[in-house]
C-alpha positions in Angstrom: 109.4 61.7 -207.9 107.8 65.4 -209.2 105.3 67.0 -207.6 103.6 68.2 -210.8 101.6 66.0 -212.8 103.1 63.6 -215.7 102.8 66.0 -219.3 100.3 63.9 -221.5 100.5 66.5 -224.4 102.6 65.2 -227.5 105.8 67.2 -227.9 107.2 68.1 -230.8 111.0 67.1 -231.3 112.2 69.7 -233.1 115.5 68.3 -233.6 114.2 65.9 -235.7 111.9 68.0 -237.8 114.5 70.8 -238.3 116.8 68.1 -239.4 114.3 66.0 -242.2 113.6 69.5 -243.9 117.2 70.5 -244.2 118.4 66.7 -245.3 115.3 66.9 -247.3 116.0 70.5 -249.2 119.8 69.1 -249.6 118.3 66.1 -251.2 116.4 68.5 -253.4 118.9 70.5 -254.1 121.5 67.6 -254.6 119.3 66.0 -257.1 118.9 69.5 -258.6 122.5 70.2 -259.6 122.9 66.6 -260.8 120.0 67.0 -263.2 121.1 67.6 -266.8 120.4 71.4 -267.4 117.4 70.8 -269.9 116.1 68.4 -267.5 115.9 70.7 -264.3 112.9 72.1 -265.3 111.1 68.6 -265.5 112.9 67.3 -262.1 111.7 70.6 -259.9 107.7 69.8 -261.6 108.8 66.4 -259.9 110.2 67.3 -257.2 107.2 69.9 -255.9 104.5 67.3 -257.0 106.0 64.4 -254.8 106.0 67.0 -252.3 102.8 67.7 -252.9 101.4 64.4 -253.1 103.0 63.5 -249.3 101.6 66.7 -247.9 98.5 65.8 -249.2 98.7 62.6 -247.7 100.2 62.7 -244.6 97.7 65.7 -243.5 94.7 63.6 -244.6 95.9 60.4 -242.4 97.3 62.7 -239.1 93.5 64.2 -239.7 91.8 60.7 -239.9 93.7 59.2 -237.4 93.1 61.9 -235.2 88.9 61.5 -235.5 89.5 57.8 -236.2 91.2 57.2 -232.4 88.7 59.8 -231.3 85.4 57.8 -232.6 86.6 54.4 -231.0 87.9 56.1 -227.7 84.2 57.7 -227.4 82.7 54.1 -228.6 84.6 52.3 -226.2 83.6 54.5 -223.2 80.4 54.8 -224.1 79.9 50.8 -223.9 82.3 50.4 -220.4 79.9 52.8 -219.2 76.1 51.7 -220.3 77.9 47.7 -219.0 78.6 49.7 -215.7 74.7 51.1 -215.1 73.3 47.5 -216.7 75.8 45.5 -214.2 75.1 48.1 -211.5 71.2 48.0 -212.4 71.4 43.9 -212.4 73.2 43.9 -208.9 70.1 46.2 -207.6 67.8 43.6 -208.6 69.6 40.9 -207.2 69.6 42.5 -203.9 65.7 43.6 -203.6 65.0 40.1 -204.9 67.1 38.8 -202.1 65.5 41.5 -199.3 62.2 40.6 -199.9 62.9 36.8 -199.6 64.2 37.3 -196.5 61.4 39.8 -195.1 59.0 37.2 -196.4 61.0 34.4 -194.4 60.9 36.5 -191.4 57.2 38.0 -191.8 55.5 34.6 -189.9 58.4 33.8 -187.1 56.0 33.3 -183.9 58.8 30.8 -181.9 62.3 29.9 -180.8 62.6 27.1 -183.0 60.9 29.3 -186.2 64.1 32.2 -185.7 67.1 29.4 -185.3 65.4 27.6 -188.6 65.6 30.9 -190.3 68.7 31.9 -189.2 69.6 29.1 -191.0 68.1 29.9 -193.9 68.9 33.4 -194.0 72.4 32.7 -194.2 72.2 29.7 -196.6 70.2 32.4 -198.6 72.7 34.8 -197.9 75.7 32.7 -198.6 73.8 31.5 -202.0 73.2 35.4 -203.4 77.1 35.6 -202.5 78.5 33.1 -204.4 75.7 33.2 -207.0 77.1 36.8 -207.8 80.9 36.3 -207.7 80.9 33.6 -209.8 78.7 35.7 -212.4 81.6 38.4 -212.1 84.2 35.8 -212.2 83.0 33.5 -215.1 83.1 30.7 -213.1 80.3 28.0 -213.1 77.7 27.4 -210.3 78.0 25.0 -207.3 77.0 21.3 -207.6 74.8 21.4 -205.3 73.3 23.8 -202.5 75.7 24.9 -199.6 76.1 22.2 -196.8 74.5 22.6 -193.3 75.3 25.8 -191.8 75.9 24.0 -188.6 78.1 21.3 -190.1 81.0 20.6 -187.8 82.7 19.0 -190.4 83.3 22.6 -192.1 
């Protein structure tokens, strides 16, 4: 392993691009001295407008690509993130929803009997919220029915 970061920039190999314009001049150049002698003027006006025409073209499309990628990279962020604060906004609800049902519960508890009961419910309510918001995140569909008895031995 290196200790300095991975390089993300795109290198240039210039092997490569010193090697397509030399094969390319020879190609010219080949073509050139194989051209009838009244035709060389008429092959070079060829040659210089194909040239041309893929300059022309592959500077348009590296450009295009280039703002293309850069448009949906921003799009794409832009929606992870506004998903992130409405999910994050969503979950915030949930939870003061669930808070003030249980200070409600707890508001009138005068006996024993009244704080086992609402133990009970507390953690049925609590247990309920739970599953009622992983299997939102998972996709998966509610429970059947509501949670068994808390104090359920058979558990």
């Amino acid at each position: 392993m290196t200790d300095s970061p991975t390089d993300t920039a795109t290198r240039i190999r210039w092997g490569w691009f010193a090697a397509c314009i030399l094969l390319g001049s020879a190609g010219i150049l080949l073509g050139m001295l194989v051209a009838p002698p009244e035709d060389r003027s008429g092959y070079l006006a060829g040659v210089l407008g194909g040239v041309g025409t893929t300059l022309l073209l592959v500077g348009v499309v590296l450009l295009l690509e280039r703002r293309i990628i850069d448009s949906a990279v921003k799009v794409v962020r832009d929606a992870a993130e506004e998903a992130r604060i409405r999910s994050d906004r969503v979950m915030r609800e949930q939870v003061h929803d669930l808070e003030e049902r249980i200070t409600d519960l707890w508001a009138t508890t005068e006996t024993g009997e009244d704080v086992a009961r609402k133990q009970q419910q507390t953690s049925r309510m609590a247990h309920e919220f739970t599953e009622r918001v992983v299997n939102e995140y998972t996709g998966e569909p509610e429970p059947y029915g509501p949670d068994p008895d808390p104090g359920d031995a058979r558990r």
